[in-house]
MARBA-3410 file (N, C-alpha, C, O; in Angstrom, 1 decimal):
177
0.8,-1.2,0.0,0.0,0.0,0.0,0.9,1.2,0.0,1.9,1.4,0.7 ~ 0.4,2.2,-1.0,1.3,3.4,-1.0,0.9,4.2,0.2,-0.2,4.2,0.7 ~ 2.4,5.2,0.7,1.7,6.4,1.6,0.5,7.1,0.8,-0.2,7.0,-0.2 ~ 0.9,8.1,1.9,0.0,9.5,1.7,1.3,10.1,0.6,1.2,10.3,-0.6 ~ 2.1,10.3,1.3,3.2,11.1,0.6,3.4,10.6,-1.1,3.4,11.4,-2.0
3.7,9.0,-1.2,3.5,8.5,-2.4,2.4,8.5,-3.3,2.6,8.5,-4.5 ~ 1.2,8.5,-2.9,0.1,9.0,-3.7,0.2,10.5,-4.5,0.0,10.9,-5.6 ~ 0.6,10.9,-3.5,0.3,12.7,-3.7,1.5,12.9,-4.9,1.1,13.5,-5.9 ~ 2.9,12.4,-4.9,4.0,13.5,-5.4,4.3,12.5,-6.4,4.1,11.3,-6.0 ~ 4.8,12.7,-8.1,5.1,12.0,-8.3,6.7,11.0,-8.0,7.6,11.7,-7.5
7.0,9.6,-8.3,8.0,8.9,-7.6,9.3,9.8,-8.5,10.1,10.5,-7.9 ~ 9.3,9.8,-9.7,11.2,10.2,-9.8,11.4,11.5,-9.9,12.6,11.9,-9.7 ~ 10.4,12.7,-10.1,11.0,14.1,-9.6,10.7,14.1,-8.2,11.7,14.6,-7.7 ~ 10.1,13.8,-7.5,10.3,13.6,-5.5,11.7,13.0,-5.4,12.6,13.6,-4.8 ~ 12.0,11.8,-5.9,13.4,11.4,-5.5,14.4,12.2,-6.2,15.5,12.2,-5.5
14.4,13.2,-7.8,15.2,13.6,-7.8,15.5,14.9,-6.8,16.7,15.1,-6.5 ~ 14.3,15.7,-6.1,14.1,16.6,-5.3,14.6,16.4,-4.2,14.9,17.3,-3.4 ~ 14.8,15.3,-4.0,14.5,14.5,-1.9,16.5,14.7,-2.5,17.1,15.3,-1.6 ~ 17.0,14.5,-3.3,18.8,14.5,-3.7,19.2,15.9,-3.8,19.9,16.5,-3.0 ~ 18.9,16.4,-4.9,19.1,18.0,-5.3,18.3,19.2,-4.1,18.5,20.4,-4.2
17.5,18.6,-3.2,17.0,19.7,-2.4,18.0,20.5,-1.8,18.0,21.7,-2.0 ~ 19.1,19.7,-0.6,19.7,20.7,-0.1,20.6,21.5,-0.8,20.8,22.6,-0.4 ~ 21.2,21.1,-1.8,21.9,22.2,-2.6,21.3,23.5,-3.5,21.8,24.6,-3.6 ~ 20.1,23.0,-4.1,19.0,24.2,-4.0,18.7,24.8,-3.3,18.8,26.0,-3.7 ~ 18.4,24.8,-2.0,18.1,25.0,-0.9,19.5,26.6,-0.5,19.5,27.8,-0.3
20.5,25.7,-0.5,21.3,26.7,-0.3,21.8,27.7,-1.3,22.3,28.8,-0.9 ~ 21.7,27.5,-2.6,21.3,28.6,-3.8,20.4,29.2,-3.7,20.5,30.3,-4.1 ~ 19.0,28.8,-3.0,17.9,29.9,-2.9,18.1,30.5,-1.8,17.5,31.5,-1.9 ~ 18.6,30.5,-0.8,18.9,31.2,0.2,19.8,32.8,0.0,19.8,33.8,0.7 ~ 20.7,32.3,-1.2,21.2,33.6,-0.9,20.6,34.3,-2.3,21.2,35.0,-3.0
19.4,33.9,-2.6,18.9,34.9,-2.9,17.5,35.7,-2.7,17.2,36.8,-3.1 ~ 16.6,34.5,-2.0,15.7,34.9,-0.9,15.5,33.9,0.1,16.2,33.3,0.8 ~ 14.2,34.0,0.1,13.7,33.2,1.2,13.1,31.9,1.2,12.2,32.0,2.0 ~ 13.1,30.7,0.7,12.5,29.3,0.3,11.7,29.2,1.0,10.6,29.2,0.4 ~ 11.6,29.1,2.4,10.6,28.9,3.2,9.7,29.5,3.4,9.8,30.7,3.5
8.3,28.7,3.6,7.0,29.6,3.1,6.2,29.0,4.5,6.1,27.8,4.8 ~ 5.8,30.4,5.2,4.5,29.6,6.1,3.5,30.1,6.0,3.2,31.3,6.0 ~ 2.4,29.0,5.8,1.4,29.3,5.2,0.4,29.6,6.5,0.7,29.2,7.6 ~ -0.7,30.3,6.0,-1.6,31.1,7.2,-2.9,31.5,6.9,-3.0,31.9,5.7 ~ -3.7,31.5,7.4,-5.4,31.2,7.5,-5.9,31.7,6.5,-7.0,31.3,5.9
-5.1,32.8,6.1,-5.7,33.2,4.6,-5.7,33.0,3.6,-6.1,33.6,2.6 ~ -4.9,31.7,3.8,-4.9,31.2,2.4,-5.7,29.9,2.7,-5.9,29.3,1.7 ~ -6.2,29.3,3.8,-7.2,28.4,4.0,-8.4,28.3,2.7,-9.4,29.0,2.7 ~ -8.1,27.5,1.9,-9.5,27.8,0.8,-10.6,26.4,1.7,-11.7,26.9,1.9 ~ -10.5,25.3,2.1,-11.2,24.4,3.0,-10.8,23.3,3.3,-9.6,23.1,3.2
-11.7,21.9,4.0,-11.9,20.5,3.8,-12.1,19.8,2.4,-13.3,20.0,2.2 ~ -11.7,19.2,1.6,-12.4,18.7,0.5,-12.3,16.9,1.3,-11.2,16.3,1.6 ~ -13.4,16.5,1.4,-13.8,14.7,1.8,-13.7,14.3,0.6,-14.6,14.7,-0.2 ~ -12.4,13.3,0.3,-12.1,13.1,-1.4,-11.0,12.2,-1.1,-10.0,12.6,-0.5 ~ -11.2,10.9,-1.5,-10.1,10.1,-1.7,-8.8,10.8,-2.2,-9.2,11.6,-3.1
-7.8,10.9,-2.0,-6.4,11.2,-2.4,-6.2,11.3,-4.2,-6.2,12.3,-4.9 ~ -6.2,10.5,-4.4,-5.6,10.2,-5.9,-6.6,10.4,-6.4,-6.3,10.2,-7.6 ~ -8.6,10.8,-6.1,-9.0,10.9,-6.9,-9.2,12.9,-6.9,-9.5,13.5,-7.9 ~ -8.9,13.4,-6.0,-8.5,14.9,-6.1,-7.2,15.2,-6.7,-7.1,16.1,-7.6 ~ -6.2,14.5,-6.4,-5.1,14.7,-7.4,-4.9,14.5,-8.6,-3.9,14.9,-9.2
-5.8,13.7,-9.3,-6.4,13.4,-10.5,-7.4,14.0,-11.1,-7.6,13.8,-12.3 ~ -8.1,15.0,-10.3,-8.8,15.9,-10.8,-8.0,17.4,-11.1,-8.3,18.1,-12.0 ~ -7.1,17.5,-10.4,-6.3,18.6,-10.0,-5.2,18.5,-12.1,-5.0,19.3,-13.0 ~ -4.9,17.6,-11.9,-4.6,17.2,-13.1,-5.1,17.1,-14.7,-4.3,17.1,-15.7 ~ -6.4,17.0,-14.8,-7.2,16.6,-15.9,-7.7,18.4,-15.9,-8.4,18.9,-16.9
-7.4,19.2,-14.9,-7.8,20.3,-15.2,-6.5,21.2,-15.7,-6.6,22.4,-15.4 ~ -5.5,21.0,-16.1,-4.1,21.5,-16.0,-3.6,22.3,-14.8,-3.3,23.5,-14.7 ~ -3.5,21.5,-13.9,-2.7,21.9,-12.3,-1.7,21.3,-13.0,-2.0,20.6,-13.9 ~ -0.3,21.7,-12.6,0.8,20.6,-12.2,1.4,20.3,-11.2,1.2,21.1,-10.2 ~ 2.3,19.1,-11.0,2.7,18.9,-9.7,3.9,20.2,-9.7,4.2,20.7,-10.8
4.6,20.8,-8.5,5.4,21.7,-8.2,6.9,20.9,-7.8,7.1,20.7,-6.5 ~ 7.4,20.5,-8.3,8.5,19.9,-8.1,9.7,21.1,-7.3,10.9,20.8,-7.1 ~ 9.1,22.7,-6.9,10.5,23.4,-6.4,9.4,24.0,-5.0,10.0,24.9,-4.4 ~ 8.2,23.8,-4.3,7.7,24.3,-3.5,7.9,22.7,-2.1,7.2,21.7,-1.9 ~ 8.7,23.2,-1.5,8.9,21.8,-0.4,9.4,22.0,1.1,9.6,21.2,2.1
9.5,23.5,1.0,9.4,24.4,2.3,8.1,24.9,3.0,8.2,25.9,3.7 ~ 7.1,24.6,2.9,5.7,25.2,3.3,5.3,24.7,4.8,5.0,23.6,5.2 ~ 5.4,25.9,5.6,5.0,25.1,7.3,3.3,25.6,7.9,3.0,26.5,8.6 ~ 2.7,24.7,7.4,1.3,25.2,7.8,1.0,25.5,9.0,1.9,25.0,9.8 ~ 0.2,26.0,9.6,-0.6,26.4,10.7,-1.1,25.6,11.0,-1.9,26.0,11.9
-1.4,24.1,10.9,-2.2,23.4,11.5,-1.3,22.3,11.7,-1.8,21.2,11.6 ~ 0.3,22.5,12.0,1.1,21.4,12.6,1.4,19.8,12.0,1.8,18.8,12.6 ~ 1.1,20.2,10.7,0.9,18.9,10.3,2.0,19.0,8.8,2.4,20.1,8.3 ~ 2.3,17.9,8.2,3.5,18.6,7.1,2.8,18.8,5.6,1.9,18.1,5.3 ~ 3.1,19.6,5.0,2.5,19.5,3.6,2.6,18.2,2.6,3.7,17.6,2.6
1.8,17.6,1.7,1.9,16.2,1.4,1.8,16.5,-0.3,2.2,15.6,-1.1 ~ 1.2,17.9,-0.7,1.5,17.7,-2.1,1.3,19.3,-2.6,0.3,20.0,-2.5 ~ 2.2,19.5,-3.1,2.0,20.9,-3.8,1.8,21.4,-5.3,2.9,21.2,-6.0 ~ 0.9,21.8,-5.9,0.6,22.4,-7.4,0.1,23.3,-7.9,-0.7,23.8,-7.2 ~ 0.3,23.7,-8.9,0.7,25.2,-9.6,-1.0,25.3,-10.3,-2.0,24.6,-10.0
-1.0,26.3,-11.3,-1.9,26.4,-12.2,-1.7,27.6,-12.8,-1.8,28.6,-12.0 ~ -1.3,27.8,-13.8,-1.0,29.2,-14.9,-2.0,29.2,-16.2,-1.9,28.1,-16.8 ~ -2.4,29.6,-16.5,-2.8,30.0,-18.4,-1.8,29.7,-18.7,-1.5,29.4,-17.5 ~ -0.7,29.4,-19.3,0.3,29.2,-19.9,1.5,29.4,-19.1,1.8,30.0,-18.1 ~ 2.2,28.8,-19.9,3.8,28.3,-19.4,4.8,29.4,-18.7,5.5,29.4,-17.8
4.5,30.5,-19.7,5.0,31.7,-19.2,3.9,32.7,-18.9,4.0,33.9,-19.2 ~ 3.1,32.2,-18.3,1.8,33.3,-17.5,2.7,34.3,-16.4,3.8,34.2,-16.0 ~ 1.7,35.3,-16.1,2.8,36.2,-15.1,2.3,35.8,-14.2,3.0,36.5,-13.4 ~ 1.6,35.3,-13.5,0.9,34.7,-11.9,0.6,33.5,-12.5,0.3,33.1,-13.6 ~ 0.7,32.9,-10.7,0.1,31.3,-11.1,-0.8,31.4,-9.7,-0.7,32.2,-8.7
-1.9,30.0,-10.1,-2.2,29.8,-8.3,-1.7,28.8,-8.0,-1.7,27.9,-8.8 ~ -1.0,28.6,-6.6,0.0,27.8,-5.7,-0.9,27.3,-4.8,-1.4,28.1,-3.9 ~ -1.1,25.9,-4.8,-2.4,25.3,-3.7,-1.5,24.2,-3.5,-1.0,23.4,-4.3 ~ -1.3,24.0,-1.6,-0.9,23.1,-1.1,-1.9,21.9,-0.6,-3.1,22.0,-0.7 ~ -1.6,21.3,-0.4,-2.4,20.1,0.2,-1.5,19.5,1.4,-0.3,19.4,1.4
-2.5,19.1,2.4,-2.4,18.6,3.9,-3.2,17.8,4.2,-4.3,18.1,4.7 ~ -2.9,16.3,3.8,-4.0,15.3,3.9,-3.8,14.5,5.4,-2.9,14.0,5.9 ~ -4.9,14.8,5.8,-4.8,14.0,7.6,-5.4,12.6,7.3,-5.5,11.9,8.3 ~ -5.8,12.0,6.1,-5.9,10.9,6.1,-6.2,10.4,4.9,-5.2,10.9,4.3 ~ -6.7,9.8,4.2,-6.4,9.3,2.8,-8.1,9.9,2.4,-8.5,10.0,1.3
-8.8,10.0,3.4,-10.5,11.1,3.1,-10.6,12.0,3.1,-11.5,12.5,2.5 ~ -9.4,12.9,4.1,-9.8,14.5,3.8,-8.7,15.0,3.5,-7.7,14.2,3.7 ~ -8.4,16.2,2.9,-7.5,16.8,2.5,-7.8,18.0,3.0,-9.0,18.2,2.8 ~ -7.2,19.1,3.9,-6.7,20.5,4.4,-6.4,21.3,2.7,-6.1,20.3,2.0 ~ -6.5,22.3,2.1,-6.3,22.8,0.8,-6.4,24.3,0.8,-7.3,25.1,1.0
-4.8,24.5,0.6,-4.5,26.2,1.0,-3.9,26.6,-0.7,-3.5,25.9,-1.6 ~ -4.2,28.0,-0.4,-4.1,28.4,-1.7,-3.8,29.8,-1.5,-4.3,30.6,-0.7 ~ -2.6,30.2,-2.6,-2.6,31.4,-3.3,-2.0,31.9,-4.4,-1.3,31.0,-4.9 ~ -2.0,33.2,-5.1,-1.6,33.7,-6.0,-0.4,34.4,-5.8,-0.2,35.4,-5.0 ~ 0.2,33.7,-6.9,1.5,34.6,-6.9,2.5,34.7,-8.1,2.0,34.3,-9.2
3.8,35.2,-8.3,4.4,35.1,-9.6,4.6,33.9,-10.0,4.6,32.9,-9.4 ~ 4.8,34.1,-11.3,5.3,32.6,-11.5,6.6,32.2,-11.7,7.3,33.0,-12.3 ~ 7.2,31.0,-11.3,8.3,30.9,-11.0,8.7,30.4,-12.1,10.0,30.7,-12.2 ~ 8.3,29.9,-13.1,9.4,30.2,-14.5,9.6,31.2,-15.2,10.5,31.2,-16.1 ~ 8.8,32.2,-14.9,9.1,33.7,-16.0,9.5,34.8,-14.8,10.2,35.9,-15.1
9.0,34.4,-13.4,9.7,35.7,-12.6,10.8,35.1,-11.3,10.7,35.7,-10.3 ~ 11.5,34.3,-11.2,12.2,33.6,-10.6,12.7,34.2,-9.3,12.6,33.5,-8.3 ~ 13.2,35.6,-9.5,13.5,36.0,-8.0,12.8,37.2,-7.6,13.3,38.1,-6.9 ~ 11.7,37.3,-8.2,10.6,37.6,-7.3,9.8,36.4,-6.5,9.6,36.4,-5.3 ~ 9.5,35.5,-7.3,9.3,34.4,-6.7,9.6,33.9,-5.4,8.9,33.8,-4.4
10.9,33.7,-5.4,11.8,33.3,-4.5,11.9,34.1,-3.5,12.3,33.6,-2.4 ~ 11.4,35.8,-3.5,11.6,36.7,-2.5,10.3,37.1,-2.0,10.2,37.8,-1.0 ~ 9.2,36.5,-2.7,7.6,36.3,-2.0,7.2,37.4,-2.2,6.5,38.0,-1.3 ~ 7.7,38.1,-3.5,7.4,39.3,-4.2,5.9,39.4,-4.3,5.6,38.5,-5.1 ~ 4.6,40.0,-3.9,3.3,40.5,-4.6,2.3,38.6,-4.5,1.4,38.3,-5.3
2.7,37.8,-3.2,1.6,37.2,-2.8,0.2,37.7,-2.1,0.0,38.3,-1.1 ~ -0.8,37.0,-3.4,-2.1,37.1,-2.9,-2.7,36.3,-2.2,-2.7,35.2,-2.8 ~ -3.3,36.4,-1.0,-3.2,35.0,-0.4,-4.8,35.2,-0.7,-5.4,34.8,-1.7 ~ -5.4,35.9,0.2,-7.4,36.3,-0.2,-7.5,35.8,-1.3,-8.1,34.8,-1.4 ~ -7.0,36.6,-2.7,-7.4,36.2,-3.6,-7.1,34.9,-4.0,-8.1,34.3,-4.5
-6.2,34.2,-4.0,-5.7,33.0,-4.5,-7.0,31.7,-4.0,-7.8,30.9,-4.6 ~ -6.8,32.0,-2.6,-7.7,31.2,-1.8,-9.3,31.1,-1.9,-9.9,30.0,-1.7 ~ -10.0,32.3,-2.2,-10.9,32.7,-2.8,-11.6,32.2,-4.6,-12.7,32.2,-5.0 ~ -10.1,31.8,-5.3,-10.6,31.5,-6.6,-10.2,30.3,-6.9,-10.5,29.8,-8.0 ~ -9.3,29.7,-5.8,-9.2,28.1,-5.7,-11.0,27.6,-4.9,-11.5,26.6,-5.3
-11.5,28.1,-4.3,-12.5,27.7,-3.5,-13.3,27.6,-4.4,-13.9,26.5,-4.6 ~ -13.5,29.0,-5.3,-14.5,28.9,-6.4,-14.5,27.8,-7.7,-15.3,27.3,-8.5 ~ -13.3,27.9,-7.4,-12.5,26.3,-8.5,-13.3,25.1,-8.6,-14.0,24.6,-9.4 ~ -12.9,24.9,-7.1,-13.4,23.3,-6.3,-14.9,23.3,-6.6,-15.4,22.3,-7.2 ~ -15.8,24.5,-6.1,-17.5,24.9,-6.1,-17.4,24.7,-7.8,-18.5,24.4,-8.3
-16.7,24.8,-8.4,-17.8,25.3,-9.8,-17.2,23.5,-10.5,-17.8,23.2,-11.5 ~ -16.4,22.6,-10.1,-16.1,21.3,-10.2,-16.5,20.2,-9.1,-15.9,19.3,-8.6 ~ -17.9,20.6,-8.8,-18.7,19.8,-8.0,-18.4,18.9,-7.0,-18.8,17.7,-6.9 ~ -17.4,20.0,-5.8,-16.5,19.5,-4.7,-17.1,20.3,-3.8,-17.5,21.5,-3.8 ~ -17.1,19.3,-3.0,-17.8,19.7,-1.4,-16.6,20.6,-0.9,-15.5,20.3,-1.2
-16.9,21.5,0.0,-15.4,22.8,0.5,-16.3,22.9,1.6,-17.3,23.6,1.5 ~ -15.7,22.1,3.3,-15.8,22.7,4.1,-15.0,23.6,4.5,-13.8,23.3,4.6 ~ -15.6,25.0,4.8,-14.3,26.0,5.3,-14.5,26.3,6.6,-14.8,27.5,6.8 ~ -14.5,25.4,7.9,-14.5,25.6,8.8,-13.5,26.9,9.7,-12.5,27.3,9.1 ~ -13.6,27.3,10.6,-12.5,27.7,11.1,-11.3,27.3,11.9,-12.3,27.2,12.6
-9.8,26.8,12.7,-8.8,26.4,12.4,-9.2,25.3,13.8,-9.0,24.1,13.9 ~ -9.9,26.1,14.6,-10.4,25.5,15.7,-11.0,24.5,16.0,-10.7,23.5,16.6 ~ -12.3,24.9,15.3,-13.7,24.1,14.2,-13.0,22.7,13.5,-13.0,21.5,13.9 ~ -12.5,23.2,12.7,-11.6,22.2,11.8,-10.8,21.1,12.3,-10.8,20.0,11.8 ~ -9.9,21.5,13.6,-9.2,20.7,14.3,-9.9,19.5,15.0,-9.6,18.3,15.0
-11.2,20.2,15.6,-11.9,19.0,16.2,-12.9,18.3,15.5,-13.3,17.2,15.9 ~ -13.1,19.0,14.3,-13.8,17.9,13.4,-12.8,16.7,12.6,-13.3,15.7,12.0 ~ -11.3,17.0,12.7,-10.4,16.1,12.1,-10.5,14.7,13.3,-10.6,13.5,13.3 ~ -10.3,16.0,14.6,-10.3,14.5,15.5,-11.1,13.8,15.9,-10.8,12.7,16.3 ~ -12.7,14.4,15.9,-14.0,13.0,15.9,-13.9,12.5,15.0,-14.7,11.5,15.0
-13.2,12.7,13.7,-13.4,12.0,12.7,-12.5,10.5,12.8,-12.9,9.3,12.7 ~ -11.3,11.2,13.0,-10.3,10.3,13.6,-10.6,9.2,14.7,-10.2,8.0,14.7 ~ -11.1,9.6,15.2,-11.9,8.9,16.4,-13.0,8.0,16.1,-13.1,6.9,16.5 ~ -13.8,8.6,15.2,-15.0,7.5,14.9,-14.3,6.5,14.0,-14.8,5.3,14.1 ~ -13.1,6.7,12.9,-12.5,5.7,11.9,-11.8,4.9,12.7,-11.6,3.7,12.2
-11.3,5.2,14.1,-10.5,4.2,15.2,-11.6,3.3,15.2,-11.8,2.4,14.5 ~ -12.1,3.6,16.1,-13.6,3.0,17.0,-14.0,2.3,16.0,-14.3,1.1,16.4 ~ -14.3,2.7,14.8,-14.9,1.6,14.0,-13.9,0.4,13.2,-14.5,-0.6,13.0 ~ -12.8,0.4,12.9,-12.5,-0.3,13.1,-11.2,-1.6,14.1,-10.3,-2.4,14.0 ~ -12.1,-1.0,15.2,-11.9,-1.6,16.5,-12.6,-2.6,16.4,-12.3,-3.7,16.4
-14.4,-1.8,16.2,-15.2,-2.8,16.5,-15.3,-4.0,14.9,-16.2,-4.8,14.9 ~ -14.8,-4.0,14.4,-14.9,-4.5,13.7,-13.8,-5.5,13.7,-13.6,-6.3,12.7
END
């Protein structure tokens, strides 16, 4: 059975990434900032959706996977499991950047925003030049709504304890079972 992690990212750019990260890592540094923490406002919601069947949707709509976003420290303590882009074209001047935070292989956490794009503006990018987070997260939401996806947007609190009765009833039931 595959992880979470292996569902989400594809296997040989993750493994070329998991090799070449720290040396990227330290070329992006001196010229901005890699690390990204992400924050309520870019909360677009809950999507209740098998794994691979949202990341397959995410796909057949031209998202791609992000093979250079692998620094993202969410607000809800938990690590990011898959990150993807979405531009009008290759050289668009903004993209939207939606992370994903799956707490279990049924729900997915799904943050979002707009920002440059990192193959036509590179160190702006890199220096977190003119992020929209409202908007980004706002027109990823409307994304999901207008592609006939349920978006709970609970609040962080709200959200927390509905992960863990959830958690709780998927234990319990297969206890009793």
């Amino acid at each position: 059975m595959r992880t979470i992690v292996q569902t989400l990212q594809p296997d040989v750019p993750y493994r070329v990434r998991q090799r070449l990260g720290p040396w990227i890592t330290r070329f992006a540094r001196t010229l901005g900032q890699p690390e990204y923490r992400l924050r309520e406002t870019e909360y677009v919601g809950t999507v209740q959706q098998p794994l691979d069947e949202f990341t397959t949707a995410l796909k057949e709509h031209g998202f791609e996977w992000d093979p250079l976003a692998w620094y993202h420290q969410p607000p809800v303590g938990s690590e990011p499991n898959g990150s993807w882009t979405y531009r009008r074209g290759s050289l668009a001047d903004r993209q939207i950047h939606v992370i994903l935070i799956a707490h279990s292989a049924t729900y997915i956490d799904v943050f979002a925003h707009e920002e440059y794009n990192w193959l036509r503006h590179p160190i702006k990018h890199l220096r977190q030049v003119g992020i929209e987070r409202k908007a980004g997260s706002r027109e990823m939401r409307r994304w999901l709504k207008s592609h006939g996806m349920e978006v709970d947007a609970k609040s962080r609190p709200r959200r927390k304890i509905a992960h863990a009765l959830t958690d709780l009833y998927t234990n319990l039931e297969s206890v009793i079972k």
